[in-house]
Backbone as CSV, one residue per row, in Angstrom:
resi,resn,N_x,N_y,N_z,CA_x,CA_y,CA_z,C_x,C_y,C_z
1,UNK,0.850,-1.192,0.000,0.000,0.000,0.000,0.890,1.248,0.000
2,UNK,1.135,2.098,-1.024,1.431,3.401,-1.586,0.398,4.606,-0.465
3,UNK,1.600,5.198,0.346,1.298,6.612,0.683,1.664,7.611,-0.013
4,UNK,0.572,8.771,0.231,0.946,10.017,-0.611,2.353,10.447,-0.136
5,UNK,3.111,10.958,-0.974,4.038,12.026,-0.004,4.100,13.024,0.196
6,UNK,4.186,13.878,1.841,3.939,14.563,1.974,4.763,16.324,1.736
7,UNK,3.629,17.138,1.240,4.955,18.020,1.068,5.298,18.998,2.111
8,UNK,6.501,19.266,2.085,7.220,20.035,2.605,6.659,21.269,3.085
9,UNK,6.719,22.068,4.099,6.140,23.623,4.471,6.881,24.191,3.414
10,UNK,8.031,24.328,2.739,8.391,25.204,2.413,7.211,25.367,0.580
11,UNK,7.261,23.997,0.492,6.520,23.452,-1.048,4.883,23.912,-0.498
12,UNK,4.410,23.776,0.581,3.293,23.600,1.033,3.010,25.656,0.748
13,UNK,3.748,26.219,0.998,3.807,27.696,1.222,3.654,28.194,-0.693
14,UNK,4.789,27.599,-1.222,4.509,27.787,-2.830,3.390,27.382,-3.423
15,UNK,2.995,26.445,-3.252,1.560,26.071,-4.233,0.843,26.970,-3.704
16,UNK,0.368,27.323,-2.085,-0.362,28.166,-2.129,-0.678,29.432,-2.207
17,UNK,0.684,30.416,-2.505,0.757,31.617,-2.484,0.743,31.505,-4.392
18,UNK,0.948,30.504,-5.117,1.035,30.455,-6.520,-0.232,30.464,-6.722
19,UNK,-1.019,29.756,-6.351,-2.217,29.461,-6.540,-3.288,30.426,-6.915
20,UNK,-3.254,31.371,-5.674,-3.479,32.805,-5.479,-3.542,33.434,-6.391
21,UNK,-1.916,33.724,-7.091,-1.328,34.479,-7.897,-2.448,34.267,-9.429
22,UNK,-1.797,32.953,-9.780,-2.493,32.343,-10.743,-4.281,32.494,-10.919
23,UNK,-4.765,32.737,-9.752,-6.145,32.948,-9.650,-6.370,34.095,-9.831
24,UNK,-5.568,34.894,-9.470,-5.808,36.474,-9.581,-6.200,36.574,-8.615
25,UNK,-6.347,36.090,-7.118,-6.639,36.677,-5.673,-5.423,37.625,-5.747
26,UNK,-4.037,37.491,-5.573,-3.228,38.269,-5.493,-3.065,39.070,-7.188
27,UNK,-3.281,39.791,-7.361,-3.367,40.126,-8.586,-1.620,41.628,-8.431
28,UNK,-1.529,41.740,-9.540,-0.404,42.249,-10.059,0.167,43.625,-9.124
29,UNK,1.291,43.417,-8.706,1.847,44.604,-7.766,1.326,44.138,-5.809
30,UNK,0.300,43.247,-5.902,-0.199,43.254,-4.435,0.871,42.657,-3.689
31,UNK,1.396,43.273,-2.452,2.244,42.707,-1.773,2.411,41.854,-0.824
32,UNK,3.449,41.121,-0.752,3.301,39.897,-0.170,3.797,39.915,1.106
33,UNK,2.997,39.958,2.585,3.256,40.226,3.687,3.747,38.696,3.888
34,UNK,4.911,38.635,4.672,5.406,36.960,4.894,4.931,36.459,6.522
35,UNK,5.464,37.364,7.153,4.474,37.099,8.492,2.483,36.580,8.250
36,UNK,2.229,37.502,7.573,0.503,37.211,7.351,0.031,35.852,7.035
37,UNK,1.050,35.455,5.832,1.504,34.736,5.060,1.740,33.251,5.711
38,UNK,2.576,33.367,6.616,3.296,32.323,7.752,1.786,32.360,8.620
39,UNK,1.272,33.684,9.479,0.077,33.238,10.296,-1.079,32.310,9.478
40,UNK,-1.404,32.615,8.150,-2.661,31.686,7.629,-2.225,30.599,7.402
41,UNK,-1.233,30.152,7.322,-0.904,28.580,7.152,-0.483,27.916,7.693
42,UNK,-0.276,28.591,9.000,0.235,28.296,10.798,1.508,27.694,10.890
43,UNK,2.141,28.453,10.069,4.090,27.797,9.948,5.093,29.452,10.105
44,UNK,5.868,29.132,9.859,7.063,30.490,10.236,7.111,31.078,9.233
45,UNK,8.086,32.339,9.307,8.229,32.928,7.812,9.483,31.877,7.241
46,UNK,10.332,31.442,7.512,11.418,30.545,7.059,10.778,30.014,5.489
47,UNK,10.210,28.949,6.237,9.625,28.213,4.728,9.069,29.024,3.671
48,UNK,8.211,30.108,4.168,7.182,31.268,3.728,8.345,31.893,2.561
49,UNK,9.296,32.623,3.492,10.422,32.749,2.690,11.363,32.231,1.741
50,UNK,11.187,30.949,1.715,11.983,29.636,0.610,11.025,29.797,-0.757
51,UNK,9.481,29.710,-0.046,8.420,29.715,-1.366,8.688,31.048,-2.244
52,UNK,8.800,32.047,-1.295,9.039,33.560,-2.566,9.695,33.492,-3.031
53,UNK,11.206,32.924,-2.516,12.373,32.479,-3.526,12.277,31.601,-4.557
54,UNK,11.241,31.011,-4.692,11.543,29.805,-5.510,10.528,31.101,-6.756
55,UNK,8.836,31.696,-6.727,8.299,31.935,-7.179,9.107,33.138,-7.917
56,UNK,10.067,33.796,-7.158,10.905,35.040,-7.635,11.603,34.334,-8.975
57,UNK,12.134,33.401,-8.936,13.013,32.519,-9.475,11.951,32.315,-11.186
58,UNK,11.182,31.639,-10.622,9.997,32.062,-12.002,9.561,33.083,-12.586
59,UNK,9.607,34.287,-11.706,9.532,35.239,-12.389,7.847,36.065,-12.218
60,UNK,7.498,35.031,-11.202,6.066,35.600,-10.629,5.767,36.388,-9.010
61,UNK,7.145,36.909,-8.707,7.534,37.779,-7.621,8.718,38.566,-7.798
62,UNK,8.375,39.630,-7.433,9.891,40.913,-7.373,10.257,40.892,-6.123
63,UNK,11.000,41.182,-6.049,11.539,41.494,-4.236,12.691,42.328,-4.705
64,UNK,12.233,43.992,-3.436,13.303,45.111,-3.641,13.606,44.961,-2.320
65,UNK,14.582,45.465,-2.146,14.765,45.939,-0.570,14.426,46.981,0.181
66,UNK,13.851,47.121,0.978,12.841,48.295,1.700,11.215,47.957,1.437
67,UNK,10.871,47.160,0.200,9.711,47.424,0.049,9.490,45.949,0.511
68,UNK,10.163,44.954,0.147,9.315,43.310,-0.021,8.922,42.978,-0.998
69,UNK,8.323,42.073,-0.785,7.666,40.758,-2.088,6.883,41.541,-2.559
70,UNK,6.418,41.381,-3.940,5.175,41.993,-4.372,4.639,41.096,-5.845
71,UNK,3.518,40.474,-6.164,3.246,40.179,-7.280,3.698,40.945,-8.470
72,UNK,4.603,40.410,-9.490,5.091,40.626,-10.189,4.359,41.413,-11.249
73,UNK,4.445,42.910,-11.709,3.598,43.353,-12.939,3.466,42.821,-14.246
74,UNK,2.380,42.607,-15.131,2.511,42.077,-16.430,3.580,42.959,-17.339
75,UNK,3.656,42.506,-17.997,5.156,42.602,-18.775,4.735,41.819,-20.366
76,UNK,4.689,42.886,-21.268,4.623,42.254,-22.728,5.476,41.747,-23.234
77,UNK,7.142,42.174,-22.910,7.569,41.610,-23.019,7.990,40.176,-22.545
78,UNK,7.818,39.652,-20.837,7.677,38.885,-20.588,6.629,37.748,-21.153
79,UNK,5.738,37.940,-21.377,4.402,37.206,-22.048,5.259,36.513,-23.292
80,UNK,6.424,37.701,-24.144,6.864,37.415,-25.352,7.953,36.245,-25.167
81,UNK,8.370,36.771,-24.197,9.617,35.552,-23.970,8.711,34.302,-23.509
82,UNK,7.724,34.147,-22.539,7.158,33.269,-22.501,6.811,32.282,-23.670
83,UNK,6.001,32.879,-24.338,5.247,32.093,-25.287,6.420,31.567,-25.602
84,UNK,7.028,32.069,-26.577,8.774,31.400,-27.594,9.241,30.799,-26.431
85,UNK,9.198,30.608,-25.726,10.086,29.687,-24.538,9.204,28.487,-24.687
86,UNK,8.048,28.503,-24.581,7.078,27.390,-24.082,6.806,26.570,-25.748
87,UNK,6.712,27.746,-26.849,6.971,27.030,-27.994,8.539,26.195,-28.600
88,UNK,9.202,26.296,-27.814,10.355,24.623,-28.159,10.272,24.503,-26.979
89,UNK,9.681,24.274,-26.125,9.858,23.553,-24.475,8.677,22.660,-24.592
90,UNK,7.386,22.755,-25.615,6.653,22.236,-25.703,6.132,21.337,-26.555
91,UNK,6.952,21.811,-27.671,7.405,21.247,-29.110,7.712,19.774,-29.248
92,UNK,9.224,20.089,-27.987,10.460,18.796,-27.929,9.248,17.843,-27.052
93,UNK,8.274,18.497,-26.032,8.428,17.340,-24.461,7.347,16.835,-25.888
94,UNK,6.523,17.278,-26.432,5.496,16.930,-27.247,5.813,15.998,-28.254
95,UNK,6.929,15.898,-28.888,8.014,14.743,-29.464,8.422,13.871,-28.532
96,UNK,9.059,14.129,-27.630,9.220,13.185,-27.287,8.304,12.135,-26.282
97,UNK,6.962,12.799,-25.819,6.319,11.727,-25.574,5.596,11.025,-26.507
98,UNK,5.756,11.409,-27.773,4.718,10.562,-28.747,4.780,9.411,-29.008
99,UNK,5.321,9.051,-29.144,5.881,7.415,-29.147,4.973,6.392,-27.835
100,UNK,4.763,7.613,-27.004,4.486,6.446,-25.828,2.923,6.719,-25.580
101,UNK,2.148,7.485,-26.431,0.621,7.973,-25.787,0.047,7.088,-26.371
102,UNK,-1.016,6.256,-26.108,-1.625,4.938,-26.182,-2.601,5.721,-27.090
103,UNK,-3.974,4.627,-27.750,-4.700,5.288,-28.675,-6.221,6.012,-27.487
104,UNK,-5.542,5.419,-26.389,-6.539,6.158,-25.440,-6.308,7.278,-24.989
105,UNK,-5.094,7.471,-25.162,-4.490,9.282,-25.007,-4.961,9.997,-26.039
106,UNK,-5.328,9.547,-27.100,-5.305,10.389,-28.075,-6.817,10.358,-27.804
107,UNK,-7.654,9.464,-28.001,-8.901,9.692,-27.698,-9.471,11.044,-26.613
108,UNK,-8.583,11.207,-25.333,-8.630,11.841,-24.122,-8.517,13.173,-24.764
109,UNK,-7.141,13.362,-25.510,-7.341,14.552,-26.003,-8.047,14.841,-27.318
110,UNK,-8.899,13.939,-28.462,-9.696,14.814,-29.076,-10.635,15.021,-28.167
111,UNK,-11.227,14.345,-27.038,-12.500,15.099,-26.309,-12.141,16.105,-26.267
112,UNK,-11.474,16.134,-25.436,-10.897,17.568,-24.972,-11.575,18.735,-25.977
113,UNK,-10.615,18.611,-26.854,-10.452,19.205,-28.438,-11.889,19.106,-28.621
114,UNK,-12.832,18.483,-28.410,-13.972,18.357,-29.196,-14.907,19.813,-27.970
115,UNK,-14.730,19.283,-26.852,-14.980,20.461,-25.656,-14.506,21.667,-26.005
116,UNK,-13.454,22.415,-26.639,-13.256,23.563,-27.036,-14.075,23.755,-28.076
117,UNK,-14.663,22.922,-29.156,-15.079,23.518,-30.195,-16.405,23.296,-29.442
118,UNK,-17.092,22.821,-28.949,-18.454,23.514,-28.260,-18.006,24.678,-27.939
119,UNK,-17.495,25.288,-27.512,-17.440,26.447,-26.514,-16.966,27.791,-27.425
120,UNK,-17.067,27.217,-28.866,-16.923,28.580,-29.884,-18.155,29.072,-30.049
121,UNK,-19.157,28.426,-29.872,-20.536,29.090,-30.107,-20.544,30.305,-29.110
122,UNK,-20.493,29.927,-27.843,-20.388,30.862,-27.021,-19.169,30.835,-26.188
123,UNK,-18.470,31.969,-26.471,-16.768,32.032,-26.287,-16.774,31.947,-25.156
124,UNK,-15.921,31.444,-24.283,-15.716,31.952,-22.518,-14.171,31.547,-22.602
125,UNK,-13.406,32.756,-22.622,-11.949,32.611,-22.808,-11.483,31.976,-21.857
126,UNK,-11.448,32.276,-20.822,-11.021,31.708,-19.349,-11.100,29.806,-19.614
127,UNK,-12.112,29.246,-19.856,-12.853,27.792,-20.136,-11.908,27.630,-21.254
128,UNK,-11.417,28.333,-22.251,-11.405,27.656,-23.668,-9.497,27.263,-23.301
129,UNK,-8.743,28.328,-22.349,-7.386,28.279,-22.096,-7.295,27.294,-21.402
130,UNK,-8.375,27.184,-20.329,-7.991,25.560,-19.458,-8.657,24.177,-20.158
131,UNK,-9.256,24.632,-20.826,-9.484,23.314,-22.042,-8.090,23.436,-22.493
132,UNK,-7.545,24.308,-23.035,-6.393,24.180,-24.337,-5.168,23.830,-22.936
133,UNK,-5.284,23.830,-22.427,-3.965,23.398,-21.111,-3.639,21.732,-20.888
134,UNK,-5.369,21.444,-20.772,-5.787,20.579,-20.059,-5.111,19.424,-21.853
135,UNK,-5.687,19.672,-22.759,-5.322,18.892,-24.099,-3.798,18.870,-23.719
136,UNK,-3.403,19.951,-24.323,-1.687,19.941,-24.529,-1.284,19.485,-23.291
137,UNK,-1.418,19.287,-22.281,-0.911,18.694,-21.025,-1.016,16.669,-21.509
138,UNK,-2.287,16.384,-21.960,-2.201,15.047,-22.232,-1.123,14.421,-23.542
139,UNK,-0.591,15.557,-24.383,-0.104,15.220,-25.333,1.563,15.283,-24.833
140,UNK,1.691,16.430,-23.727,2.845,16.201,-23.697,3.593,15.606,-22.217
141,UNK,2.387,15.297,-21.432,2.636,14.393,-20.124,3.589,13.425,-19.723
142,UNK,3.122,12.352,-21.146,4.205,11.239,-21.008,5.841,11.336,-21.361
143,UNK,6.214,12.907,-21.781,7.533,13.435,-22.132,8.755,12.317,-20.718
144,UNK,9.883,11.293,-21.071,10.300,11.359,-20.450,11.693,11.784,-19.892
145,UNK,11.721,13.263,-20.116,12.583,14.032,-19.784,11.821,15.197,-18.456
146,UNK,11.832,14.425,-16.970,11.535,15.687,-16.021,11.445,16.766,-16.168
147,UNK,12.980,17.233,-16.162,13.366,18.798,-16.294,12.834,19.390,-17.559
148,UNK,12.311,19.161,-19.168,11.722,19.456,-19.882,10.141,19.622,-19.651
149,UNK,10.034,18.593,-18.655,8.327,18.767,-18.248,8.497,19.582,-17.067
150,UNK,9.030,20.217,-16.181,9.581,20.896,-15.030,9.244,22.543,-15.608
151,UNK,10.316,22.416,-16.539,10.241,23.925,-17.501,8.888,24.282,-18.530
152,UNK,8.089,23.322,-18.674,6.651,23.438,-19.504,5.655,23.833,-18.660
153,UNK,5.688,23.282,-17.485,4.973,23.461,-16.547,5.436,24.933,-15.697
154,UNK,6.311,25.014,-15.769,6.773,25.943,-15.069,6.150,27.888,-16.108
155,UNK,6.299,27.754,-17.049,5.884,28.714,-18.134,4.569,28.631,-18.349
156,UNK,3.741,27.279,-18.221,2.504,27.551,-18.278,1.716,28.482,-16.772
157,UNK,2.550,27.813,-15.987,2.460,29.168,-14.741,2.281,30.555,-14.654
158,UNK,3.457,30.977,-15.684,4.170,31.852,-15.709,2.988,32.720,-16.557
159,UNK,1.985,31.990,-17.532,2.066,32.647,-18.654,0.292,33.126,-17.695
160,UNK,-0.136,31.884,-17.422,-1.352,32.504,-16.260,-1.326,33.277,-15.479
161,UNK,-0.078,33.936,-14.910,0.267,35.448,-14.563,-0.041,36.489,-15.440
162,UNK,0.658,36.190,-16.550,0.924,37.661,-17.339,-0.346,37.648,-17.974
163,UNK,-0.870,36.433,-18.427,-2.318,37.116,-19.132,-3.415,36.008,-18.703
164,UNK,-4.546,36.672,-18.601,-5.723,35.741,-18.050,-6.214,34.876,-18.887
165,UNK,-5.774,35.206,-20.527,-5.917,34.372,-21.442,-5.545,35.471,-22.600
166,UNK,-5.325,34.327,-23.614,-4.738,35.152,-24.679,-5.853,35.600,-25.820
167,UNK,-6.863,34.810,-25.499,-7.672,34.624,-26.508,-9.024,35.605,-26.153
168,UNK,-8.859,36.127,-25.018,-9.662,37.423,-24.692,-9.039,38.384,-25.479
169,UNK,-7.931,38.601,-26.159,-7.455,39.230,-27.186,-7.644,39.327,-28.593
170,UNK,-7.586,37.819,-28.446,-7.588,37.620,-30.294,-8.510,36.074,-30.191
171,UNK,-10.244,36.410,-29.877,-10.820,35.168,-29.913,-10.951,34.220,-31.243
172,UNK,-11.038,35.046,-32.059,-11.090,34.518,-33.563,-9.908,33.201,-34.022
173,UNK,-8.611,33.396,-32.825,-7.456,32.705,-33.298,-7.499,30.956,-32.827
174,UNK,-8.738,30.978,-31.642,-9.404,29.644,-30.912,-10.282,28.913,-32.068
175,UNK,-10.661,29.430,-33.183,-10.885,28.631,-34.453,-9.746,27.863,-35.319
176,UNK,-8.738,28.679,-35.354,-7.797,28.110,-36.043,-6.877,26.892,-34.736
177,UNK,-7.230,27.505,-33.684,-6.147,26.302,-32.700,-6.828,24.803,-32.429
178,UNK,-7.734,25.032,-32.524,-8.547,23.355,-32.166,-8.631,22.821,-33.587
179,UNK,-8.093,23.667,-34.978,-7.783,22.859,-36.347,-6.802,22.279,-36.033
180,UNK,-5.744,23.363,-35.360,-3.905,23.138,-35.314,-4.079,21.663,-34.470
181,UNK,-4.510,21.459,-33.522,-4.767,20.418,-32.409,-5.283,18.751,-33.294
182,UNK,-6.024,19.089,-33.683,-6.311,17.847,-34.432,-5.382,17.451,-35.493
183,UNK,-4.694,18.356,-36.337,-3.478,17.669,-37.304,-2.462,17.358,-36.086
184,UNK,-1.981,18.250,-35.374,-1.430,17.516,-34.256,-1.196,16.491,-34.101
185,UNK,-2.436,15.714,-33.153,-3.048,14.182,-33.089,-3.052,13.307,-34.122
186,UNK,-3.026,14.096,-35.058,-3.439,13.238,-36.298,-1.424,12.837,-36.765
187,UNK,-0.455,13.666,-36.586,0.356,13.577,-36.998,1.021,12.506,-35.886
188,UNK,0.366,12.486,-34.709,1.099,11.400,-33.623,0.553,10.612,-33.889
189,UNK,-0.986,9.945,-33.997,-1.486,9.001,-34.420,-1.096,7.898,-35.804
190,UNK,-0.558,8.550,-36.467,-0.229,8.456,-37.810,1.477,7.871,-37.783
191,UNK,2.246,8.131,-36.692,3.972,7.571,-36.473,4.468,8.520,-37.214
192,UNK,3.996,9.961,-37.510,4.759,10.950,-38.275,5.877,11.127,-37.534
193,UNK,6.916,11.717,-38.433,8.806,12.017,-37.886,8.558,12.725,-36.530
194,UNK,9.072,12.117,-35.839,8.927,13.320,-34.534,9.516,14.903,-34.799
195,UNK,10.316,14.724,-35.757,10.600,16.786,-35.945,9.725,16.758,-36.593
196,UNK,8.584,16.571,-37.118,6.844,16.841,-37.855,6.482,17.220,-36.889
197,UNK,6.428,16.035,-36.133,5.468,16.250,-35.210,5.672,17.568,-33.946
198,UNK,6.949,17.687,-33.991,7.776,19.036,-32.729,7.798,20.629,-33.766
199,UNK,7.662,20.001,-34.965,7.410,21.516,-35.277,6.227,21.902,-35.259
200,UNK,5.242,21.172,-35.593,3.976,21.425,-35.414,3.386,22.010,-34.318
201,UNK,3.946,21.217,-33.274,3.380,21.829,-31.810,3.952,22.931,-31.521
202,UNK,5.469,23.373,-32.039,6.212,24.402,-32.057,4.866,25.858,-32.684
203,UNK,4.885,24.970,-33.956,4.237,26.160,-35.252,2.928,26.703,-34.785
204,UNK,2.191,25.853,-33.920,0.834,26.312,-33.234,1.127,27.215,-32.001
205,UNK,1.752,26.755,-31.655,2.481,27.764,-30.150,2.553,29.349,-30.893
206,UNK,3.349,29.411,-31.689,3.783,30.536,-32.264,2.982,31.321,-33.037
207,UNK,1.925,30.751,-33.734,0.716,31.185,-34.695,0.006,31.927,-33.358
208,UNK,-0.615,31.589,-32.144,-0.741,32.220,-31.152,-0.125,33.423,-30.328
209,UNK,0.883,33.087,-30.380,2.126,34.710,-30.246,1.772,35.763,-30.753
210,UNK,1.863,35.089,-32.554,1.881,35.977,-33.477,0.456,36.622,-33.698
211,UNK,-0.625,35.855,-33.272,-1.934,36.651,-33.527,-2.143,37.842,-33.060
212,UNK,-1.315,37.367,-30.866,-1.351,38.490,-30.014,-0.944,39.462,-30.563
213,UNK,0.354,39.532,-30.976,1.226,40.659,-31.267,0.810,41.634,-32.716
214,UNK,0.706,40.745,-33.132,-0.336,41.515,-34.532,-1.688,42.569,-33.989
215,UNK,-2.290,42.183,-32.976,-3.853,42.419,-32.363,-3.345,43.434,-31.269
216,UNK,-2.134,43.807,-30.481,-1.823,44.684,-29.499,-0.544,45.620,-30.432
217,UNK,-0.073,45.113,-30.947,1.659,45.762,-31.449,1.532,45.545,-32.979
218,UNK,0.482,45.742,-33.893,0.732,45.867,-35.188,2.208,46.010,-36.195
219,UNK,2.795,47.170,-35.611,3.998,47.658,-36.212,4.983,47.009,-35.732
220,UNK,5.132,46.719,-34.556,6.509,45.358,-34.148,6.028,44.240,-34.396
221,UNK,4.999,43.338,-34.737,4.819,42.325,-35.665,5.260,41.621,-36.851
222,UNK,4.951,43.304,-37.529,5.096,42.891,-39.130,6.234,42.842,-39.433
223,UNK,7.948,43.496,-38.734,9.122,42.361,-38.363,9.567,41.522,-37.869
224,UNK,8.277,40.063,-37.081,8.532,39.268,-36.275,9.492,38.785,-37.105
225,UNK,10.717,37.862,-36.433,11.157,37.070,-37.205,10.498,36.032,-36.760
226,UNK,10.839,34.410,-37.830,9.983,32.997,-37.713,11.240,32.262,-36.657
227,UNK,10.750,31.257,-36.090,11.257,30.561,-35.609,10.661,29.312,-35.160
C-alpha cells in the first residue's frame, strides 16, 4: 500500500501563495506580507520565505529591498519571452512523448479538443485556455525528460500570470487552434517524424504569439522574425 508524499512547508507555502497568484486573488503589484503569510498557514516565515524564492526565481515575484515581495507586474515583453520559450519547451516534451501515448491518449485529447469547439458558439476565454492546457498537457505528459516537463509546466504558470488568457485578445485565433490540435493528433497518431510532429506543436504555439502581437503591437509584428 502506496502513501501520498507529503509536502514540505516550504513546497506547502509555494503552491499556495502560486495558486493565489495564478487565480488572480493576489493580482499584479499586491504585496506579499510573509508574516501574514506564515500566520494563515500556521508555519514560520522561514519556509514562507523559501516559497518567494523559488516563485521570484519564475519570475512571478519581485523582491526590492525596503519594500518586499510583491506580485510581479505584467510585462509584454515577458508574455513574449514566454510564449517562444514554451513554444520549443513544448514542441520537444510533445516529441518526445509521442511514441508512448496509447490510442486512449489520443482519444482523451480529441474530447478535450472536441470540448473547445463547443465552446466557440459561445466564447468563454477563461474555459477555452484551461481546455487548451488541459489537451496539450495530455499530449505532452508522457515526455520522459523531467526537467523538460519541469520547464513546460513551469511557463505555463508563468504565462497565467501575465495574461488571463490570450484569446480574450484575439478570440477569432481559438478557431484556427482546435484545427492546429487535431493535425497535431493526427500527426502522432499516424507515427509521423517526430521533428513533424515538434514543429507542429512548435508552429501552433507561435501562430498564437503571433496573432497576439499583430492584435496589441501591429507595427513590431510585421518584423517578427519565424522561428
Amino acid at each position: 500500500m502506496t502513501t501520498a508524499v507529503e509536502l514540505s512547508k516550504s513546497q506547502r507555502a509555494y503552491q499556495w501563495i502560486k495558486q493565489r497568484i495564478v487565480e488572480q486573488e493576489f493580482t499584479p503589484g499586491y504585496r506579499l506580507v510573509l508574516g501574514s503569510i506564515a500566520s494563515d498557514l500556521g508555519m514560520s516565515v522561514v519556509p514562507v520565505r523559501e516559497a518567494i524564492r523559488q516563485l521570484e526565481a519564475e519570475g512571478l515575484v519581485t523582491f526590492e529591498r525596503n519594500v518586499g515581495a510583491r506580485v510581479s507586474m505584467v510585462d509584454d515583453s515577458q508574455y513574449r519571452f514566454s510564449m517562444q520559450a514554451l513554444s520549443i519547451l513544448e514542441g520537444t516534451a510533445t516529441a518526445l512523448a509521442a511514441r508512448s501515448l496509447t490510442a486512449d491518449d489520443l482519444r482523451a485529447a480529441r474530447a478535450v479538443n472536441e470540448l473547445m469547439v463547443e465552446t466557440l458558439a459561445h466564447f468563454d476565454p477563461r474555459r477555452f485556455t484551461a481546455l487548451n492546457q488541459e489537451f496539450h498537457a495530455v499530449l505532452f505528459g508522457k515526455c520522459a525528460n523531467p526537467r523538460i516537463l519541469e520547464l513546460v509546466n513551469a511557463e505555463w504558470g508563468r504565462l497565467g500570470h501575465l495574461r488571463d488568457s490570450t484569446f480574450s485578445f484575439v478570440p477569432g485565433r481559438a478557431q484556427e487552434s482546435v484545427k492546429e490540435h487535431e493535425e497535431i493528433v493526427r500527426l502522432i497518431e499516424t507515427g509521423a517524424a517526430l521533428r513533424d510532429i515538434e514543429l507542429a506543436a512548435r508552429r501552433h504555439r507561435s501562430a498564437t504569439l503571433d496573432a497576439y502581437l499583430i492584435h496589441e503591437h501591429p507595427d513590431e509584428a510585421l518584423g517578427l522574425p519565424a522561428f
